[in-house]
N, C-alpha and C positions, 0 to 999 in steps of 0.2 A: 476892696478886699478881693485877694485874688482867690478865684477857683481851686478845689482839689482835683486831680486830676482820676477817672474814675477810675477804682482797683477794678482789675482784670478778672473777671469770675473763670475758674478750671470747671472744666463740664464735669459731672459723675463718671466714675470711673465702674466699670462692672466688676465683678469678681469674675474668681480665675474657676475653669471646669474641665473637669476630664472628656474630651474628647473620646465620642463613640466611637467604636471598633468596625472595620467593614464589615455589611452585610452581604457580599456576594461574594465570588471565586470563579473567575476567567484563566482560562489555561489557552496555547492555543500550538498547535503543531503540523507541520508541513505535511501534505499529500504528496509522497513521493512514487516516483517513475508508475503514473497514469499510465493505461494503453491510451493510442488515439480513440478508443471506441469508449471508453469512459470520458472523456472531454468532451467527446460529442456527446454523451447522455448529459452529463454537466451540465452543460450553454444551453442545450434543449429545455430541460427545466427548470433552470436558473430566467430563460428567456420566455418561457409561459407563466410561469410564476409572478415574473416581474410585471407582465401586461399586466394581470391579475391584478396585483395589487395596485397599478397605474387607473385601473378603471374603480378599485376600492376606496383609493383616499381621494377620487373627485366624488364618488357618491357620500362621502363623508363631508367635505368640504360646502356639497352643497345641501347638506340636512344644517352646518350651522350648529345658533342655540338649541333647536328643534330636535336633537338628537335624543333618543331613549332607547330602552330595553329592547324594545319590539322592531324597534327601525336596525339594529343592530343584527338581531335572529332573523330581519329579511335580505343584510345582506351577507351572513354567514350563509343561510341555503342558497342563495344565487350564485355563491363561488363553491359551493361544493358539487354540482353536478359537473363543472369542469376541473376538477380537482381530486379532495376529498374533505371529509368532516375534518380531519384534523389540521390540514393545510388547510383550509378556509378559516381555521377559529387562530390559528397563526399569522394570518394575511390581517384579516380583521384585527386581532390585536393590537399588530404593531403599526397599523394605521392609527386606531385610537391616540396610541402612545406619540404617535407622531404630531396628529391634530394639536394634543395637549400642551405638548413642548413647543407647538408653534403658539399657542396662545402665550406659552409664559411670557415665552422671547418677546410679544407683541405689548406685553405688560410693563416691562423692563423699558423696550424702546419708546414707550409712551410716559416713562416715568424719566427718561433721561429727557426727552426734549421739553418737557415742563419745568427739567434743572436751568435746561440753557438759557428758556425762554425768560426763567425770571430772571437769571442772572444778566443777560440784554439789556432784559425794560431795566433793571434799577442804575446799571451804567451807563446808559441812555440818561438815564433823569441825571443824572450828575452835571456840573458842568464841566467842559472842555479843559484839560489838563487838571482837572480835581484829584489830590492824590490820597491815596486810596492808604488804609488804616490793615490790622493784622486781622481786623476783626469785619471791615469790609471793603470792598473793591471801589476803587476810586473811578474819575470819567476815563475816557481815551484821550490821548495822545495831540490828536488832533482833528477839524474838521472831516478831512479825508475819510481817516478811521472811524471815525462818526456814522459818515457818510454810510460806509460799508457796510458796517454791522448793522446801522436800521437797516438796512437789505436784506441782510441774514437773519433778522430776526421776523420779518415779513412770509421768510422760505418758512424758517420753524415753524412759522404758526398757520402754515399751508398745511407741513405734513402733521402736523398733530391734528388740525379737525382731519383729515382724512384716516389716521389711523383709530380717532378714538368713534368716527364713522364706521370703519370696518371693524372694531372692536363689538358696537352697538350691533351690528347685525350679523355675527357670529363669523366673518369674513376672513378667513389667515392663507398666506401665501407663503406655500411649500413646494421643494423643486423636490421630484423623487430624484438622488442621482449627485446634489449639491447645487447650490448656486455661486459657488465660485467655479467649481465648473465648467458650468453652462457661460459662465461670462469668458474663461479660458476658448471658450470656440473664438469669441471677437479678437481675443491677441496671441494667436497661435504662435506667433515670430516670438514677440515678448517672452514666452514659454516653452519656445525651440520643441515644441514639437509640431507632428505635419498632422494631418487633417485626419486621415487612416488610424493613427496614433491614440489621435483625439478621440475617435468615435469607439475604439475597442474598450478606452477605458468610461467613456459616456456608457456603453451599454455594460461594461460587467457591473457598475455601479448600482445601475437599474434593476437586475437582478434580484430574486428574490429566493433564497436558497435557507432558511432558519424555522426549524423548530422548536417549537417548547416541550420541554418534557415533563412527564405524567409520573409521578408515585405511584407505584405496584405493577408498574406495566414491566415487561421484561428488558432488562438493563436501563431502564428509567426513559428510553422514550421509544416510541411507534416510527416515527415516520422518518426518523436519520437515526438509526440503529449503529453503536459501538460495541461490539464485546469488549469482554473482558482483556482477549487475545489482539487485540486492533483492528479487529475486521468490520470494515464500514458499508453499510447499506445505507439505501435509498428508497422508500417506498413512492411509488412512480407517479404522477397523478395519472386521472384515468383517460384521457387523448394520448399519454404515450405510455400504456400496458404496455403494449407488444413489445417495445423494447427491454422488456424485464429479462434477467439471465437466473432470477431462481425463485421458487414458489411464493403463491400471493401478492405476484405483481411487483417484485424487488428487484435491485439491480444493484449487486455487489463489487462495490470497488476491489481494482489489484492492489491498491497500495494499503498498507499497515498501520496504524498509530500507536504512537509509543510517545505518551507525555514525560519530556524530562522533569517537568514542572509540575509537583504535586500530583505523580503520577501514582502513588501509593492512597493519596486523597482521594483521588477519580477514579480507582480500583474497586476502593471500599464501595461509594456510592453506585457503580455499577453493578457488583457483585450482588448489594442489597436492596436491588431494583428502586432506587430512589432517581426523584426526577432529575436528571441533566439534559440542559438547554443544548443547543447545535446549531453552528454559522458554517457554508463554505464560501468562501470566500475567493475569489480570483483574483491578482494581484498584476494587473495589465503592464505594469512598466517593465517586473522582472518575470513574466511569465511564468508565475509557479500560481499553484494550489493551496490552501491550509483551510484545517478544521477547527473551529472553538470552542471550545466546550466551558460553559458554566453552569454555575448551580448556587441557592442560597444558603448561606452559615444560620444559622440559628443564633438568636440576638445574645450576645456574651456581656455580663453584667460588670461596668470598669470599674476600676479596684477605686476606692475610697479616695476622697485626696487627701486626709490628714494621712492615710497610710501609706500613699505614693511620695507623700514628702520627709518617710526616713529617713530614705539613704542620702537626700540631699538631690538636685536637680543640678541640670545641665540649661541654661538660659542661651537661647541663640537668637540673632536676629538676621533678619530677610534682608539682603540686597541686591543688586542688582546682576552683580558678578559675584559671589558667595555666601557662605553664614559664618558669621560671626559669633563662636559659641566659647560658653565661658563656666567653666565649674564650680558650684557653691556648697557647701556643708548644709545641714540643716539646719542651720543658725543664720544663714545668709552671708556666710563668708567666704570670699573667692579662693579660690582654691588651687594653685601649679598657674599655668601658666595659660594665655589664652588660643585659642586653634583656630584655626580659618580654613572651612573646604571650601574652593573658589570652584568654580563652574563657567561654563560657556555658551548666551543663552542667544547665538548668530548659527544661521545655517539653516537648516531642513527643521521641519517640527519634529521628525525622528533624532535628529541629531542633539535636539534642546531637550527632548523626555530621557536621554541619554545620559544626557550630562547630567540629569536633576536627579535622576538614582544613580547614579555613581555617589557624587556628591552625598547623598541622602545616606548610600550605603557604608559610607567611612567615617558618618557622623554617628551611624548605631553602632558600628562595631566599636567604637570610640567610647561610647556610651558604657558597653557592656563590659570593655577591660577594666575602666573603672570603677565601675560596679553600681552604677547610677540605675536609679530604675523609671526616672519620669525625665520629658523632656519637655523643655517650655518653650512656646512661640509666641509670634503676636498671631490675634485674632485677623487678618487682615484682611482689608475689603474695599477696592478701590474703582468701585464699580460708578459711584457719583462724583468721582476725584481725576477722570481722565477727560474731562469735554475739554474742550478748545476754548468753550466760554468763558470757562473759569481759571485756565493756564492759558490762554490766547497766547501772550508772547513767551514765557519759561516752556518752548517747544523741547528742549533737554529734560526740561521737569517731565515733560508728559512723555518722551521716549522712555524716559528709566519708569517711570511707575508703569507704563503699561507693557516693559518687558518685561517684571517682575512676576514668575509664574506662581501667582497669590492661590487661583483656585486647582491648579495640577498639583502644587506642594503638597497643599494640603492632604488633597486625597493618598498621594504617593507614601508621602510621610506615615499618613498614620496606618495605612495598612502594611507597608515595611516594618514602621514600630512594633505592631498588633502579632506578627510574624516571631518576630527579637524578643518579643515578650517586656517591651517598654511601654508603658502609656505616652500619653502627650494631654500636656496641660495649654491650654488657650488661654490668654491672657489679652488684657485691653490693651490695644497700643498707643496710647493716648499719654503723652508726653516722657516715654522710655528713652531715645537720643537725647533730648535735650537734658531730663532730668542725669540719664548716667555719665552723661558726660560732663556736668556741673558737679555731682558728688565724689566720681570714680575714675576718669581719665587722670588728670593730676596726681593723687595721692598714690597710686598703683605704677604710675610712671618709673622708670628707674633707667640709668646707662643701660643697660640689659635687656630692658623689656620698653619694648614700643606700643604705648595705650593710644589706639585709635577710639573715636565715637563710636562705631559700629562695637567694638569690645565692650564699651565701657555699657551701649546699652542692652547686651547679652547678660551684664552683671543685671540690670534693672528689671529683665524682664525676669532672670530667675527668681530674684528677690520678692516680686511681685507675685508671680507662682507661687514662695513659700510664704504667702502672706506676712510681709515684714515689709514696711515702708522701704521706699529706692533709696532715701538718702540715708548716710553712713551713722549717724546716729542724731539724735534731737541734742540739741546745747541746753544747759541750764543754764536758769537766770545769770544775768551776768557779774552783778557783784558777789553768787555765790560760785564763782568756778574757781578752781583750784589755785590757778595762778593770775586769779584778779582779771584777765584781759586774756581775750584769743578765743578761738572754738577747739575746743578738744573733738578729736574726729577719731582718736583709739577706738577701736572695734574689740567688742566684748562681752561674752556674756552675761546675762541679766546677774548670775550670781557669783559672777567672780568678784573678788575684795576689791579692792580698791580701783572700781570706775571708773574716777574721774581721770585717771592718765597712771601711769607708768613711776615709778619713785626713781629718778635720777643716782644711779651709781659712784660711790668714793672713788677716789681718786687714787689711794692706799690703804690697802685692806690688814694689810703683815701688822701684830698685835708688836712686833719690835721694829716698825718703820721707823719712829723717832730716834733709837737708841742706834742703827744703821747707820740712818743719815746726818747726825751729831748735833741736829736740830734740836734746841729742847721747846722753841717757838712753837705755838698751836699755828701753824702754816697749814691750810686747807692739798695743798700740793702732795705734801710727803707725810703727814703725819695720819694716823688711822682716826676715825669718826669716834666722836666725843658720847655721844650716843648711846644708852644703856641697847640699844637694838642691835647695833652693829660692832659693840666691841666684842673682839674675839677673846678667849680664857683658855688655857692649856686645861684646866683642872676635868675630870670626863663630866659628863652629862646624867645627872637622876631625876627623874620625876621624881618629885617631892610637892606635898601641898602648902607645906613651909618652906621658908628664903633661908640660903644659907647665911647671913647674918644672926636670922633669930638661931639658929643650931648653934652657933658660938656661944653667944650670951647665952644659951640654955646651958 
């Protein structure tokens, strides 16, 4: 008796949700024509600041799990005697901040090498050219490759007791400044630049120039002051008063601000002394200045989703070079034709955040002509999908998933959206190509129109957004379909007449076809349908609750 072979179980699928709105607002604008003697107050306290904060995150580093309130408040007064109150509780801070983000990072990198590790040992246990199933990974290839990977898996599990060591005893390693870097000192060639180069941009990095700003204090913060008019201060720490140029130890910049960007936003908040944040920033490679100013939004409550799904959605999917987006009604039917904004994600990382708001920008204004008001993504997250262990040899695989900018989109996307005044719906992405391209690629196909997968699974994922299964419609049983055999795949809704398909059109409709064509044969070709439905009558038309038969006889 032979075996069944086991059905495939589909994992749960989430539901779809409205993605939250940004909660913060970065602006940021050029410090234009500095004297020399502002540049030098600049590096001066940009370069005591920085020690500052270099001797803050190792007194942080070495308090550990051990850290509290009080260890905190001892090292806020120890940088404010060379500072002040408000620059020490800003030093402080973003050390904190910084501590913490090294922990997560140590949490992630301790959770990927436990992916690789099991994924090793159980291909390990396999045997030698074992092939591997959709559902698990088969042996290696051969001895050799055997060979190799128990090696690599010996390394793994070096570095995992060492990290979940320094995890245990509160231990995180943080470069002030980057540690790419600091690694760029060892291949200055590789980097083309010379050493002078190196070290200008090693120390503006270092750098320590950001305040936080204060609600009710005047123009929202103390210690990097904007008017209203662009006029920027500096309040000095207290080793270099003497260089102050006006009262209370300040030091007024010649240059001006003038935010092109939400500068009517940053107006408001300034005028009505609410707090804004302050970065200056030096920018070593093109020798310029800029200032940043942000501040937080207040949490804005996202519109419903039965009510985001009116006007119908715009389903798009993430690839590697474009989105793939596709318009549906809100009934889940596609709608015109499908659009593709490509992008280019080779070059500088400025050059890639570039191209990803362009792109991003032609898909809302896209949005908004047609009057769409939500737009649907996948959830995407390919954060245990890019090891080596798990794609060892599909090195293509793992170049395209780990160009795909999954965690910049997102953020871009939805505070672009947020902007445009479009929500964004998240959606599972858990079998949206395969599925739309089983139900939607084919039937939508046409001489005219070219249905790629990437199209077909923009239709899926809108679908899914408006809650309505991806495929085209359920079949009924099969001896009760219309025409005995086949699947009916007509798209329709729930209450239009006649579901099951389409009523096939005469051939001759003219009420004197037969007498035309001299036929008096019932020939399906030229003669008109037989049909109390379809025959036509010159006589006019009355609502009447009785037939015109019984009106005779009457």
């Amino acid at each position: 008796m032979t075996e069944q072979p086991e059905k495939k179980r589909l994992r749960t699928i989430d539901a779809p949700f409205v993605a939250l709105g940004p909660l913060g607002v970065a602006v940021r604008d050029r410090l234009k024509r500095l004297t020399p003697e502002d540049e030098m107050v600049l590096r001066l306290v940009g370069g005591h600041l920085g020690r500052l904060a270099s001797l803050d995150l190792a007194a942080r580093c070495a308090d550990g799990n051990d850290h509290d309130a009080q260890r905190w408040a001892a090292r806020k007064q120890g940088l404010t005697a060379a500072s002040s109150s408000r620059w020490a509780g800003s030093i402080t801070k973003a050390t904190n901040d910084q501590w913490a983000l090294s922990r997560r990072c140590q949490l992630a990198h301790i959770q990927n090498l436990e992916a690789g590790i099991r994924t090793l040992t159980y291909c390990l246990s396999q045997p030698v050219g074992e092939k591997g199933t959709k559902r698990a990974p088969g042996g290696y290839r051969s001895k050799g490759e055997w060979f190799h990977k128990s090696r690599r898996l010996h390394v793994l599990e070096r570095r995992l007791d060492v990290a979940r060591a320094d995890r245990e005893n509160g231990v995180v390693h943080v470069v002030r400044g980057g540690r790419r870097l600091l690694g760029t000192r060892h291949n200055l060639e590789a980097a083309q630049v010379t050493e002078a180069e190196w070290r200008q941009r090693w120390e503006a990095e270092r750098w320590f120039l950001s305040a936080d700003g204060e609600s009710g204090k005047r123009f929202g913060n103390e210690t990097i002051r904007v008017t209203p008019g662009g006029e920027v201060s500096v309040k000095l720490p207290a080793p270099l008063a003497h260089l102050a140029n006006a009262k209370h130890g300040r030091y007024v910049l010649a240059s001006r601000i003038a935010f092109a960007h939400r500068g009517q936003e940053w107006r408001d908040r300034v005028d009505g002394n609410r707090a804004v944040a302050y970065r200056i920033h030096y920018d070593a490679s093109r020798g310029r200045w800029y200032l940043t100013a942000s501040w937080q939004r207040p949490v804005v409550r996202t519109v419903p989703l039965e009510a985001a799904r009116a006007k119908g959605v715009i389903g798009v999917d993430t690839n590697a070079d474009h989105f793939a987006a596709y318009r549906l009604d809100a009934h889940g039917n596609p709608v015109g034709e499908p659009h593709r904004f490509s992008y280019d994600l080779s070059g500088s990382a400025d050059h890639r955040d570039a191209q990803i708001r362009h792109a991003i920008t032609r898909l809302l204004h896209w949005a908004k002509r047609v009057g769409v008001a939500v737009i649907a993504i996948e959830d995407l997250d390919f954060t245990a999908e890019k090891t080596r262990e798990k794609h060892g040899r599909k090195k293509r695989f793992r170049q395209l998933i780990s160009g795909m900018p999954t965690g910049k989109l997102k953020a871009r996307l939805v505070s672009m959206a947020a902007e445009a005044g479009l929500s964004i719906v998240a959606v599972d992405p858990a079998y949206t190509s395969r599925w739309g391209a089983q139900h939607w690629q084919k039937p939508l196909a046409t001489p005219r129109r070219k249905m790629s997968r990437h199209d077909a699974a923009g239709i899926a994922i809108g679908r899914r957004a408006l809650g309505h299964p991806i495929r085209r419609r359920t079949a009924p049983p099969r001896d009760d379909q219309s025409d005995r055999r086949g699947h009916r795949t007509a798209q329709a809704h729930r209450g239009a007449r006649g579901r099951e398909g389409t009523r096939h059109p005469v051939t001759e409709r003219a009420h004197d076809a037969r007498a035309r064509t001299g036929r008096h044969q019932g020939t399906r070709a030229t003669s008109a349908s037989k049909t109390v439905r379809d025959a036509r009558s010159a006589r006019p038309w009355v609502q009447d609750s009785l037939r015109l038969t019984d009106i005779r006889n009457g």
